[in-house]
PASEBA-1860 file (N, C-alpha, C; in nm, 3 decimals):
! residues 249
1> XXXXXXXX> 4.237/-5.033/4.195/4.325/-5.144/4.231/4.348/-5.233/4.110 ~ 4.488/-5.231/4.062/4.483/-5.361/3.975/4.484/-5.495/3.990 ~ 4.415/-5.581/3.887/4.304/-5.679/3.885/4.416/-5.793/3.941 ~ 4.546/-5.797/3.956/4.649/-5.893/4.013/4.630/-5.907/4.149 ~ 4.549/-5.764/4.202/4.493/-5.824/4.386/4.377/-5.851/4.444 ~ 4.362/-5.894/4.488/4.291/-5.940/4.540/4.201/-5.848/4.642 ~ 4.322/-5.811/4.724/4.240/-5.745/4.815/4.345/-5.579/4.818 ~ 4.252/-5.475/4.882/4.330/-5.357/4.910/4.480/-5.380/5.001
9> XXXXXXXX> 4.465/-5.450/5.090/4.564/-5.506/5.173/4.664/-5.497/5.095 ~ 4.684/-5.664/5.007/4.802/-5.703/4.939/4.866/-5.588/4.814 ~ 4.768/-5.506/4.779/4.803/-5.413/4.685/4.873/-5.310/4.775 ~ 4.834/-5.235/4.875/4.944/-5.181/4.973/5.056/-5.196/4.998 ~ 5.050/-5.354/5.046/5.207/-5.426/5.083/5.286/-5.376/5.009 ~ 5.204/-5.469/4.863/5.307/-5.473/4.727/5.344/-5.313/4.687 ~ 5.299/-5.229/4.720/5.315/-5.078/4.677/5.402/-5.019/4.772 ~ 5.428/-5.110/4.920/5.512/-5.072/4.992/5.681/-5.126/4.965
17> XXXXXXXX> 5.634/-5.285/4.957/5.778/-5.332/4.888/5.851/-5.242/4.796 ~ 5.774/-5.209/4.685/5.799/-5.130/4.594/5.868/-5.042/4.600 ~ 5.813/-4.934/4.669/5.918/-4.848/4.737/5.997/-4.852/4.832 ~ 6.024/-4.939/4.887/6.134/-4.965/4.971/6.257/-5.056/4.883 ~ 6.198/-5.094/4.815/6.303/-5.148/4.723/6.396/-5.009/4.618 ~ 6.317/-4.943/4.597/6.310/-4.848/4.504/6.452/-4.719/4.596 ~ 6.416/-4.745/4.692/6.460/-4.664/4.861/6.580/-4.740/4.863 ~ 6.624/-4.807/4.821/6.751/-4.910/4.877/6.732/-4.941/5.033
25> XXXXXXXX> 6.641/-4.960/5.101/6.647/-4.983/5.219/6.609/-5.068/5.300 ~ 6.606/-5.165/5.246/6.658/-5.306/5.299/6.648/-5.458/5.177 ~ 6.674/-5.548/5.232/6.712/-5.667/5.125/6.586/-5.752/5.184 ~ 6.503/-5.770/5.316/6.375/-5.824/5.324/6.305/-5.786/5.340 ~ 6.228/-5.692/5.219/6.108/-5.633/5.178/5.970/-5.653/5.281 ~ 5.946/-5.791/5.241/5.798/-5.839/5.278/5.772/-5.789/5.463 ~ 5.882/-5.860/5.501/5.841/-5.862/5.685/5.841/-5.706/5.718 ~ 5.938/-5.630/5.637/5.972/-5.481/5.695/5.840/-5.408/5.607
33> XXXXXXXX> 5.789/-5.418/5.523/5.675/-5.345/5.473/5.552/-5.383/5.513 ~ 5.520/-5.506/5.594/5.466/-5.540/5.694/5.465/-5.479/5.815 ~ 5.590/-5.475/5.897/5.604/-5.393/6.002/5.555/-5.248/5.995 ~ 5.601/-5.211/5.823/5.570/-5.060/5.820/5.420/-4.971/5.785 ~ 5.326/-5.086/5.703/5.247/-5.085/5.718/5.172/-5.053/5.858 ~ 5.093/-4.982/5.906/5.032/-4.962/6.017/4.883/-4.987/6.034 ~ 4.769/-4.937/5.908/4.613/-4.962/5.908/4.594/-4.976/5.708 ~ 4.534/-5.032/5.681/4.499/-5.036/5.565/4.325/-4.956/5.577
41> XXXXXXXX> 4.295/-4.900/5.492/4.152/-4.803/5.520/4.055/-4.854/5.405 ~ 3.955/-4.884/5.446/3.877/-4.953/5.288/3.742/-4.893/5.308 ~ 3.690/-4.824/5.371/3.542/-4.721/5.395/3.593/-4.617/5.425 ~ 3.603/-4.526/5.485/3.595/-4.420/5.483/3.686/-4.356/5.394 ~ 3.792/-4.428/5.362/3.908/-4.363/5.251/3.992/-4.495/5.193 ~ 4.032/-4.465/5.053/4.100/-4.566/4.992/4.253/-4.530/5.055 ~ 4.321/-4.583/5.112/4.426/-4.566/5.139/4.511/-4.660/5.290 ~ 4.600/-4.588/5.317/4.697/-4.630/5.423/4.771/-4.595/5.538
49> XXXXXXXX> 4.827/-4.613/5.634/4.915/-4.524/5.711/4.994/-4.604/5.750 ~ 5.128/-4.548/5.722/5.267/-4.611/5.771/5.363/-4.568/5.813 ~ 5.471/-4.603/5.892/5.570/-4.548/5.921/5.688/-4.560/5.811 ~ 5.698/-4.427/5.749/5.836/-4.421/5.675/5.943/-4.322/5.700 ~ 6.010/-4.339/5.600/6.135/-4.242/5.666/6.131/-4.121/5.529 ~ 6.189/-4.018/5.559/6.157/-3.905/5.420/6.218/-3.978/5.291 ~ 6.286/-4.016/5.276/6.345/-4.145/5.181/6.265/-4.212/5.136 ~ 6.199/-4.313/5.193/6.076/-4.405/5.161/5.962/-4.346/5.148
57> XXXXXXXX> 5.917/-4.243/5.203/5.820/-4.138/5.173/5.822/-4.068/4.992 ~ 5.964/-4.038/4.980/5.944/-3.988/4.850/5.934/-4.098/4.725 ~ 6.034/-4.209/4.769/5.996/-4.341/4.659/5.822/-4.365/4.643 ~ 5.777/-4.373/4.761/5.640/-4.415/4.722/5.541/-4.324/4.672 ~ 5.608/-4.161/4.640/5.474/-4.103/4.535/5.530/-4.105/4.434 ~ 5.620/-4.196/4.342/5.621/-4.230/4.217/5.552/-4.349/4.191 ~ 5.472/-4.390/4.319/5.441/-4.568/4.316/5.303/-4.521/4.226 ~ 5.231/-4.617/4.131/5.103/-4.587/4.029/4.980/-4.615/4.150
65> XXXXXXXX> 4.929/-4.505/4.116/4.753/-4.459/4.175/4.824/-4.377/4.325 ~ 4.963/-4.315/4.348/4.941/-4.205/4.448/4.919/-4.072/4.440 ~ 4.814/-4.052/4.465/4.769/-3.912/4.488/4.808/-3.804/4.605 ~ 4.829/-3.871/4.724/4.868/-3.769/4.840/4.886/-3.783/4.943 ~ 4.972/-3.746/5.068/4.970/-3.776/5.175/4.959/-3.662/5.279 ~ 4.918/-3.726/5.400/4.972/-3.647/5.531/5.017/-3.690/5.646 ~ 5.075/-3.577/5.735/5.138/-3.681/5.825/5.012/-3.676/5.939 ~ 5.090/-3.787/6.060/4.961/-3.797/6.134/4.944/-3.728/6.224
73> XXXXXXXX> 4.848/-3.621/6.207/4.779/-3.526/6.277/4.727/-3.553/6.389 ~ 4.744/-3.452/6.528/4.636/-3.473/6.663/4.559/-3.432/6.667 ~ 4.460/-3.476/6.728/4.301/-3.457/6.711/4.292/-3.339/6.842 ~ 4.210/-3.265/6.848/4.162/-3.182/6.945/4.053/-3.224/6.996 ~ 3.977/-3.248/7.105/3.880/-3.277/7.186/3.806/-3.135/7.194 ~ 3.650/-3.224/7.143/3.580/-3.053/7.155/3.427/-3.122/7.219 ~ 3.346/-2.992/7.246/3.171/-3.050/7.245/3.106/-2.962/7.233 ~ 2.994/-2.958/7.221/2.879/-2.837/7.199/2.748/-2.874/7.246
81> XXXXXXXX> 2.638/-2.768/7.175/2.539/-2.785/7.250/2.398/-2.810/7.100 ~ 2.415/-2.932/7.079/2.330/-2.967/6.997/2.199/-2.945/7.019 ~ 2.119/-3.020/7.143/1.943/-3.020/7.156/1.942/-2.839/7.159 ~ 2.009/-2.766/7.200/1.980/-2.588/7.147/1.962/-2.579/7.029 ~ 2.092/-2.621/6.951/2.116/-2.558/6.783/2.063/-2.640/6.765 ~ 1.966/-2.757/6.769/1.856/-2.830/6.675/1.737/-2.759/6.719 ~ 1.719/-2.719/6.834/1.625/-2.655/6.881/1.509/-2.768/6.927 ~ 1.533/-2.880/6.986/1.487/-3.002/7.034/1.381/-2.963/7.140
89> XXXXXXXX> 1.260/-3.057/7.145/1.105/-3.028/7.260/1.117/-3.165/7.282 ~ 1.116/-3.220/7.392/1.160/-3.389/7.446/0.959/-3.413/7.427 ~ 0.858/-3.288/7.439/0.750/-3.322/7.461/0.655/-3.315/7.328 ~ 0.729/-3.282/7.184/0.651/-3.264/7.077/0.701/-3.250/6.946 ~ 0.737/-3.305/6.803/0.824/-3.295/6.688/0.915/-3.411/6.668 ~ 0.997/-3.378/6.638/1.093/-3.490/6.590/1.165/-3.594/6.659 ~ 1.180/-3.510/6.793/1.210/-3.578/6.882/1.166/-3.703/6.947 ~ 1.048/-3.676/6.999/0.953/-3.806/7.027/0.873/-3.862/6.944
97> XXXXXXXX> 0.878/-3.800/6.772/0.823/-3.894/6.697/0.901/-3.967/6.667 ~ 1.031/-3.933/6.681/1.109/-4.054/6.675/1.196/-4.180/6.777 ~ 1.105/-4.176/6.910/1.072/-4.255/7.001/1.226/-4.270/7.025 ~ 1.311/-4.122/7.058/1.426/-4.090/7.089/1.533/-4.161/7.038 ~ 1.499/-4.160/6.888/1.605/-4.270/6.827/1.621/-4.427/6.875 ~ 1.508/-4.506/6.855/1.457/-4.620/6.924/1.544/-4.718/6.761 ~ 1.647/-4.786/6.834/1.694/-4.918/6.762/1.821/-4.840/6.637 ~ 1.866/-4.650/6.690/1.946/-4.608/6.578/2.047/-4.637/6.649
105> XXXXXXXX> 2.198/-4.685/6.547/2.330/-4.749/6.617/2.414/-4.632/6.595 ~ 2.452/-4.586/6.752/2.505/-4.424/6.728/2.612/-4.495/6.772 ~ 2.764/-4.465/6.650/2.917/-4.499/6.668/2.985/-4.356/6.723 ~ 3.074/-4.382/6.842/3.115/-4.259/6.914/3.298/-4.312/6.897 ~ 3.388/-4.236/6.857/3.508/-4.282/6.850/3.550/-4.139/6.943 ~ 3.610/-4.186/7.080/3.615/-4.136/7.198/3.767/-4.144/7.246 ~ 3.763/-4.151/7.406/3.855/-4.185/7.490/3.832/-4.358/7.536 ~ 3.681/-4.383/7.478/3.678/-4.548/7.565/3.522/-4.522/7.642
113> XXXXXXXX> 3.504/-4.642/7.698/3.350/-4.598/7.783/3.365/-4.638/7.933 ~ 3.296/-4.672/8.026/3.325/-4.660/8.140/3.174/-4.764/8.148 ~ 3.123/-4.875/8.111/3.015/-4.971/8.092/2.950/-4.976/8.214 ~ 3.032/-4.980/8.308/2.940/-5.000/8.489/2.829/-4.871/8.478 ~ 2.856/-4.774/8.436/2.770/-4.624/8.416/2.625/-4.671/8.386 ~ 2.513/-4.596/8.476/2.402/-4.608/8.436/2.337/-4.602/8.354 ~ 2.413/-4.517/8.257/2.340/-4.455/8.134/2.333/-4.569/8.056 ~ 2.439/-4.658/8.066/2.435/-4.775/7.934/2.336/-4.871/8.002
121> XXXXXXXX> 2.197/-4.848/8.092/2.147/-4.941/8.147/2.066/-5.018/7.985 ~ 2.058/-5.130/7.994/1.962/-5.176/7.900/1.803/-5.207/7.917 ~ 1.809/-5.152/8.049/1.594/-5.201/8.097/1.502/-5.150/7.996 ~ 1.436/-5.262/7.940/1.329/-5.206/7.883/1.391/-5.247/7.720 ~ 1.517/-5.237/7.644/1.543/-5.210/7.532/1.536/-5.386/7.464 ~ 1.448/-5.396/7.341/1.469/-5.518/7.262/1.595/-5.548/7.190 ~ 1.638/-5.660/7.166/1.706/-5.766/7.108/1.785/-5.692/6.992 ~ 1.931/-5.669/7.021/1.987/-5.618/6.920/1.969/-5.628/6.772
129> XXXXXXXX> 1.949/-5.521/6.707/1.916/-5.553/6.510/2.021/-5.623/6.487 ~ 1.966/-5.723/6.432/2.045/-5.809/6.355/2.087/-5.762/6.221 ~ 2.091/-5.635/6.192/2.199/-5.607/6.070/2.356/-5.592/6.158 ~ 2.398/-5.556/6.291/2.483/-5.522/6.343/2.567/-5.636/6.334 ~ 2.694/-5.585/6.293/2.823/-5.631/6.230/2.951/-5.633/6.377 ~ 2.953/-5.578/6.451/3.036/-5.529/6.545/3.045/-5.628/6.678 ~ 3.124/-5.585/6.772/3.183/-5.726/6.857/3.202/-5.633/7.016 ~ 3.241/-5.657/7.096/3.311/-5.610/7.221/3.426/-5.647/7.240
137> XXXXXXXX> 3.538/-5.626/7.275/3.651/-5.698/7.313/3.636/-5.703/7.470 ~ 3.710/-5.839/7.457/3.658/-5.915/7.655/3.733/-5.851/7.767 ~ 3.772/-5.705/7.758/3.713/-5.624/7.869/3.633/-5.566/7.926 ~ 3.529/-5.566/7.835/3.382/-5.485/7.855/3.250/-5.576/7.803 ~ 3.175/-5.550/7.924/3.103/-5.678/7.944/2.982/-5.562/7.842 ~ 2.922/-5.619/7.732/2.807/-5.531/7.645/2.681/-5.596/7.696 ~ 2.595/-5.532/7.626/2.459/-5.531/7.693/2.383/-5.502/7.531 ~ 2.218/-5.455/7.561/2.170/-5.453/7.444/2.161/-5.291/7.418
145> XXXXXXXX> 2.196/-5.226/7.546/2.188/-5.083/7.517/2.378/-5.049/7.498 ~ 2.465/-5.125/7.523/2.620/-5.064/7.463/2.635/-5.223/7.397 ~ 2.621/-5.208/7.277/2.650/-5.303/7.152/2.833/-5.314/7.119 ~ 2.870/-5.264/7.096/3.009/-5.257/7.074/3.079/-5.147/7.114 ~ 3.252/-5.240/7.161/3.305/-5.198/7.222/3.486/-5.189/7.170 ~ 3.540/-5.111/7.077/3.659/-5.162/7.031/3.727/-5.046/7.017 ~ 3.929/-5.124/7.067/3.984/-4.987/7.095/4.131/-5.016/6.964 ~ 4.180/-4.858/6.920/4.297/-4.856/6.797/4.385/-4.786/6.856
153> XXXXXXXX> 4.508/-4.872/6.875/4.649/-4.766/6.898/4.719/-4.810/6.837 ~ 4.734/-4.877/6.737/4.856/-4.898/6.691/4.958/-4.804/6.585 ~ 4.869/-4.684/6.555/4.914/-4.543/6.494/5.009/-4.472/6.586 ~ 4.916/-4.466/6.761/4.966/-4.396/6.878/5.125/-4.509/6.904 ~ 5.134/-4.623/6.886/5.273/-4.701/6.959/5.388/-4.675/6.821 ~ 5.323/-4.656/6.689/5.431/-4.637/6.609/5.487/-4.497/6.591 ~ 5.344/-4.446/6.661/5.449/-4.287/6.640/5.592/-4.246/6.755 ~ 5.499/-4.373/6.922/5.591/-4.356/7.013/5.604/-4.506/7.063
161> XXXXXXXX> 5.697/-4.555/7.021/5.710/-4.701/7.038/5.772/-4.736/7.210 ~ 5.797/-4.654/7.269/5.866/-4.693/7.399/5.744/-4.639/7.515 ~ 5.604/-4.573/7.437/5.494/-4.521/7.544/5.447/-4.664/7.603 ~ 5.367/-4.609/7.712/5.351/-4.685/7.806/5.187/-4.660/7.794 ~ 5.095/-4.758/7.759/4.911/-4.701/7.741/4.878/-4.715/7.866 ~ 4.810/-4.647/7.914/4.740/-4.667/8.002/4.612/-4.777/8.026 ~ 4.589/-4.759/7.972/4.458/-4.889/7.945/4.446/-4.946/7.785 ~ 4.543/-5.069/7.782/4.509/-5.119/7.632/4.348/-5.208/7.623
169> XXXXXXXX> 4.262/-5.097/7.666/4.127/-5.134/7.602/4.043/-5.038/7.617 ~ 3.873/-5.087/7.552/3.794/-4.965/7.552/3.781/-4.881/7.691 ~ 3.810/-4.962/7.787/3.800/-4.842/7.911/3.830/-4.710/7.902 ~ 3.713/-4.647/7.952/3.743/-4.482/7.947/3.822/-4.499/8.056 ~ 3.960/-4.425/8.075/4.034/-4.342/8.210/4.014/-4.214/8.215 ~ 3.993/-4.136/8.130/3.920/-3.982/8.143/3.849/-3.961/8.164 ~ 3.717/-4.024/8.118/3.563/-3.988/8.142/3.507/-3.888/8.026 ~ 3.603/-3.817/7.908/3.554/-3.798/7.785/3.445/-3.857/7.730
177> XXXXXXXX> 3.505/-3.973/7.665/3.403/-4.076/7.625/3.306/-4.122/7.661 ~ 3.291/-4.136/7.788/3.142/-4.155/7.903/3.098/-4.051/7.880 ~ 3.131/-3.914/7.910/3.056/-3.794/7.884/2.973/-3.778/7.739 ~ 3.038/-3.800/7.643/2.987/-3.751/7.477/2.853/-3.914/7.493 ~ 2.942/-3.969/7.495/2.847/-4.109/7.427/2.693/-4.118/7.533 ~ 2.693/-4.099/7.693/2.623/-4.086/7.770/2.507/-3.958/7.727 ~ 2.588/-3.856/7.688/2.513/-3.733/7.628/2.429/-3.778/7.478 ~ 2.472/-3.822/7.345/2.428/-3.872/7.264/2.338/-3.949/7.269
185> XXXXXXXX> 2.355/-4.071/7.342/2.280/-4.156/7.376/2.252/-4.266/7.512 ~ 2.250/-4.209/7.559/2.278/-4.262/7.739/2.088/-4.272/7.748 ~ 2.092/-4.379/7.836/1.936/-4.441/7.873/1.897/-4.345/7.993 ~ 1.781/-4.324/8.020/1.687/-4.235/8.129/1.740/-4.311/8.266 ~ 1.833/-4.202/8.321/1.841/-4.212/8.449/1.752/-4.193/8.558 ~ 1.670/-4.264/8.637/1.573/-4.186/8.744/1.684/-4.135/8.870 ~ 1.638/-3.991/8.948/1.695/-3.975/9.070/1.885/-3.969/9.042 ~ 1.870/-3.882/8.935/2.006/-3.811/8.957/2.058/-3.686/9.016
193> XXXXXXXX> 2.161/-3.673/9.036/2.132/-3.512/9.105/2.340/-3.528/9.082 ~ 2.297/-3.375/9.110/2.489/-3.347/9.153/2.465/-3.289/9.271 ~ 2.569/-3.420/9.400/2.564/-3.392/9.521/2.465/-3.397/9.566 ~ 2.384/-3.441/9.517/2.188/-3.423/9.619/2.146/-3.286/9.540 ~ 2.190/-3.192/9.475/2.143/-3.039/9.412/2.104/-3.078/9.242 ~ 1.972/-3.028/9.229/1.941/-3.043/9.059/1.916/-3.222/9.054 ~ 1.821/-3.237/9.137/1.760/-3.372/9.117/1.662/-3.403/9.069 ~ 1.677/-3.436/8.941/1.606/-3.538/8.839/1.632/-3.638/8.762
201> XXXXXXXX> 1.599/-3.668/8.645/1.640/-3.739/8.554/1.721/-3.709/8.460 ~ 1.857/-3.824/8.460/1.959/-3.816/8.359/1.921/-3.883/8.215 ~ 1.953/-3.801/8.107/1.887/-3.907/7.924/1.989/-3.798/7.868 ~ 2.032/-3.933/7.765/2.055/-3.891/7.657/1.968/-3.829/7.564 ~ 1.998/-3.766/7.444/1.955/-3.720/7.319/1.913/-3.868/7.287 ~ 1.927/-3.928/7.229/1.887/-4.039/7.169/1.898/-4.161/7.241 ~ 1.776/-4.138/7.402/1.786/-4.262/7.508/1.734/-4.378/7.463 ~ 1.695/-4.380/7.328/1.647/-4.546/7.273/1.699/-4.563/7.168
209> XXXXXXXX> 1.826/-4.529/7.159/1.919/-4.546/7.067/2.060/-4.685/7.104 ~ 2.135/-4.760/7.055/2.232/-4.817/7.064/2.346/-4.744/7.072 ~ 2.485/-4.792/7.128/2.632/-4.698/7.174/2.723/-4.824/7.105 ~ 2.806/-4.807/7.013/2.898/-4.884/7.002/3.016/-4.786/6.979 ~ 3.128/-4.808/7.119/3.245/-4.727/7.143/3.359/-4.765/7.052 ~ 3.417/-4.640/6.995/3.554/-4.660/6.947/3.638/-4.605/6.985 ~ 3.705/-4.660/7.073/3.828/-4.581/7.153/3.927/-4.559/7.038 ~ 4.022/-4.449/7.005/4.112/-4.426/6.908/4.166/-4.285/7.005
217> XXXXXXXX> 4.086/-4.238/7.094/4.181/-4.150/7.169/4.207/-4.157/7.286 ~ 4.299/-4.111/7.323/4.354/-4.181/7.497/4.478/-4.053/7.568 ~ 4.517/-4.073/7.672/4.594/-4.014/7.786/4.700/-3.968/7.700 ~ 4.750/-4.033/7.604/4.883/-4.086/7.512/4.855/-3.973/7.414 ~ 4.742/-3.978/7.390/4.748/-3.848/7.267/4.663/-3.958/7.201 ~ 4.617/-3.830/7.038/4.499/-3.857/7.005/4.541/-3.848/6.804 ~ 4.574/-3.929/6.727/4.654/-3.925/6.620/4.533/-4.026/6.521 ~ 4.559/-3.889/6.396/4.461/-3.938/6.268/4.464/-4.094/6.241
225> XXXXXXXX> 4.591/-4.137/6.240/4.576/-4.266/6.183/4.466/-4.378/6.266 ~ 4.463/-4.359/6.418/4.406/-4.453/6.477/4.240/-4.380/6.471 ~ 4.233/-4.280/6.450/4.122/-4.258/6.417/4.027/-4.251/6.282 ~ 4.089/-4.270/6.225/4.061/-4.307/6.063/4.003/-4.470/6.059 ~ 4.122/-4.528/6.140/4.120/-4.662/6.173/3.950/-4.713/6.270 ~ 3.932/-4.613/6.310/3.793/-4.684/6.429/3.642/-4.624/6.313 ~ 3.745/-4.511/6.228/3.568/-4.451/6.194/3.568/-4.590/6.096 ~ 3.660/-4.626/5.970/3.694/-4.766/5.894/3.566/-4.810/5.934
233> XXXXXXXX> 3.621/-4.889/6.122/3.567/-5.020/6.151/3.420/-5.004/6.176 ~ 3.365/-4.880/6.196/3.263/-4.828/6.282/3.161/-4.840/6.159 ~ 3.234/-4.781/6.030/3.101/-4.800/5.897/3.069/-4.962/5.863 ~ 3.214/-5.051/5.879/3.195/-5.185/5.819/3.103/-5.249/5.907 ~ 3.097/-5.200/6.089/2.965/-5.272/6.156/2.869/-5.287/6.150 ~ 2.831/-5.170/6.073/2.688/-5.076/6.023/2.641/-4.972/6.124 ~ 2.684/-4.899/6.181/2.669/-4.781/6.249/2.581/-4.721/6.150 ~ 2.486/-4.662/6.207/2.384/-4.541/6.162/2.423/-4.367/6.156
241> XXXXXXXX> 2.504/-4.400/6.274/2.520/-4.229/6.279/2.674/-4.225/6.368 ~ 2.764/-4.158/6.344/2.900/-4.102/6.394/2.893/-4.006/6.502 ~ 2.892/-4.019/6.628/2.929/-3.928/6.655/3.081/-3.855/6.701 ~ 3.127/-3.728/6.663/3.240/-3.725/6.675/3.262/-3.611/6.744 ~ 3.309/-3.646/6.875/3.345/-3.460/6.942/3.515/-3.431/6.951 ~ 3.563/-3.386/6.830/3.700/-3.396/6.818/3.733/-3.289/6.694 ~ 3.843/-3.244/6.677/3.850/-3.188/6.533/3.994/-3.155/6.493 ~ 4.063/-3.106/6.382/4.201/-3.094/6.349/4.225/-2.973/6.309
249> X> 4.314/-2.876/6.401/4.355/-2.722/6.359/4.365/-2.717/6.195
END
């Protein structure tokens, strides 16, 4: 970044003006390279995502320090079977020496969470670490076992500006996200069963672990930029560990 900015932000803008000026395509730069701007990325990748047109697309890889782009890709929804391929004993090794991941902040960038769910019970769990950086937004009431709660579409409304979201917040409406994050790290259910059949106890992999949700996928479809955008926010909270059940053909 050259030493004239300040921040990654304003060096974007200005790299957007740039080429839109460069583009002949329009006479008020600032508000429209604003608009076009979509996420600025400062952890997980130096970079940006915006809406341009093939025009403004090509002005801006003559702009200084561009290296490359892509467009924004859909994510595929996937899962597997980890406690196998780790080869996990809940009664001896790594597992319970590590008091099931007691106080680790596992970031899940999902469909959203579903908070009423048992799994996020907090009984028993101490006083959130105070290294944690992260927030809830005031649809979802957090606890000390689901720490954060935050949702990204603004990649998904620029790609389709006339969609309609289904839930503009972390709420799961699928039950994806309840599923992975509950599985990862969901608290010891007593007296679960399906239907009354296979009654025992429901746990996560890591039931003394923290959940802070990043919704970035939804009903609407599931697009790199807003997910780039939650993993971003998910490192600046201080998340310990990612989990991600998703992937790109």
């Amino acid at each position: 970044m050259p030493k004239t900015f300040s921040t990654q932000h304003s060096w974007y803008l200005s790299t957007l003006s740039s080429a839109l000026d460069n583009s002949k395509a329009t006479n008020n730069l600032n508000s429209v390279s604003s608009s076009k701007l979509i996420y600025t990325y400062t952890n997980a990748i130096n970079g940006f995502s915006a809406n341009l047109s093939p025009k403004e697309l090509e002005s801006l890889k003559t702009s200084p320090g561009y290296v490359s782009y892509m467009r924004d890709l859909p994510a595929k929804r996937d899962t597997t079977h980890s406690p196998q391929f780790l080869g996990l004993n809940p009664n001896e090794g790594a597992w319970p020496v590590s008091e099931f991941g007691k106080d680790v902040i596992v970031g899940l960038v999902d469909t959203g969470i579903w908070p009423e769910s048992k799994s996020f019970n907090d009984k028993g769990m101490t006083e959130i670490p105070s290294r944690w950086k992260g927030q809830c937004e005031s649809t979802i009431k957090c606890n000390k076992k689901l720490i954060g709660a935050q949702f990204f579409n603004k990649g998904m409304l620029a790609n389709s500006p006339n969609i309609t979201i289904a839930a503009n917040s972390t709420r799961d409406t699928e039950g994806h996200g309840t599923h992975t994050s509950s599985t990862a790290a969901g608290s010891v259910v007593e007296g679960a069963s399906y239907f009354g059949y296979a009654s025992g106890s429901a746990t996560g992999i890591a039931s003394g672990a923290r959940v802070a949700m990043y919704k970035a996928l939804g009903e609407e479809g599931d697009l790199a930029s807003d997910i780039i955008a939650a993993i971003d926010s998910a490192i600046s909270d201080g998340v310990d560990v990612l989990s991600l059940s998703f992937g790109f053909d």
